[in-house]
N, C-alpha and C positions, 0 to 999 in steps of 0.2 A: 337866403333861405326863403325867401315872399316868392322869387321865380319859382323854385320847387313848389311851394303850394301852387301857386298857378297854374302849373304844369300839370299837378294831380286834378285840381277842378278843370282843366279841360280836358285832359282824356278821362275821365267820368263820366264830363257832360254827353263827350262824341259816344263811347260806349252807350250809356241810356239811350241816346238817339237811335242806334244804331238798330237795339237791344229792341226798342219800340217799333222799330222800322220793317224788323222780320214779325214779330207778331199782326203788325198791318197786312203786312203781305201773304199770310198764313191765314189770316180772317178774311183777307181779300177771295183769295183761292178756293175755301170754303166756299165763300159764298156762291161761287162761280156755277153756271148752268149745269155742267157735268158733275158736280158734287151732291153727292145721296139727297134727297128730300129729308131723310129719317138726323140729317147733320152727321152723319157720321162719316168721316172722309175714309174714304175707298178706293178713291181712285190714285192714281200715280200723279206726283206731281209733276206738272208742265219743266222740261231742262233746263229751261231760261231762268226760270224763279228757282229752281233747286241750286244753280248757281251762284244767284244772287246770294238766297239765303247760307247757304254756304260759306262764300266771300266775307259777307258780316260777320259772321260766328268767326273766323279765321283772323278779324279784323278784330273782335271783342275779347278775343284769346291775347293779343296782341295788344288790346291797351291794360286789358286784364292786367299782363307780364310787366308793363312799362309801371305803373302806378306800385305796383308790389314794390318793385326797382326802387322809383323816387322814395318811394315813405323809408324805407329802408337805408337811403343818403342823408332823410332829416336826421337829425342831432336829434336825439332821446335820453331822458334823465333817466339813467336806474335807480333802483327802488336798493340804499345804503343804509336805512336805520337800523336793521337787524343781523347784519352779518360785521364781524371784527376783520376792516379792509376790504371784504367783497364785496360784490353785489349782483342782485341777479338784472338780466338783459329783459327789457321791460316787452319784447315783443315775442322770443322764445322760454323766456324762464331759464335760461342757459346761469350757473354759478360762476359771477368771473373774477378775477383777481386782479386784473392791469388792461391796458389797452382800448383806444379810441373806437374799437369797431368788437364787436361780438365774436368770438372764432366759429360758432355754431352757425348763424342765420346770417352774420355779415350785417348788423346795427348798428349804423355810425353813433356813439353814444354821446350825449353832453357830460363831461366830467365836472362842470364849472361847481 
């Protein structure tokens, strides 16, 4: 279970980097000689950096998807003191009655 969190704080961290990396590049561009005096961007942005920034977002879509994934493998306690035998799934609210994993969202659950 320590690997999975691990795995969530680093595609996080990459994500934030990533996340920070295009906003650099966006303030960079900005700044750039051919960009309005008045700051308002106007102009097209250069292909190379459209690609770039592109590529991150594609990459931050993508640890986005991986970290949903992991947290969704940790073990989670449902919430049992008000239902007779059920319980609801602690990440959609889904009402469950048996089974190690959510049928709705797919929450590996802790039943201990």
């Amino acid at each position: 279970m320590d690997k999975t969190r691990e795995s969530i704080e680093y595609f996080r961290l990459n994500r934030n980097s990533l996340f920070a990396r295009n906003l650099d590049l966006i303030d960079t561009i900005k700044k750039h000689p051919w960009a309005k005096i008045n700051k308002q961007f106007t102009e097209p942005l250069p292909d190379w950096r459209l690609s770039e920034i592109a590529k991150n977002n594609e990459i931050i879509e993508n640890y986005d998807r991986a970290i949903e994934a992991l947290k969704l493998c940790t073990p989670t306690k449902p919430d049992r003191d008000r239902y007779d035998g059920a319980y609801l799934c602690p990440t959609c609210g889904e009402l469950l009655e048996g089974g190690q994993y959510c049928g709705d969202c797919g929450q590996k659950l802790d039943l201990r």
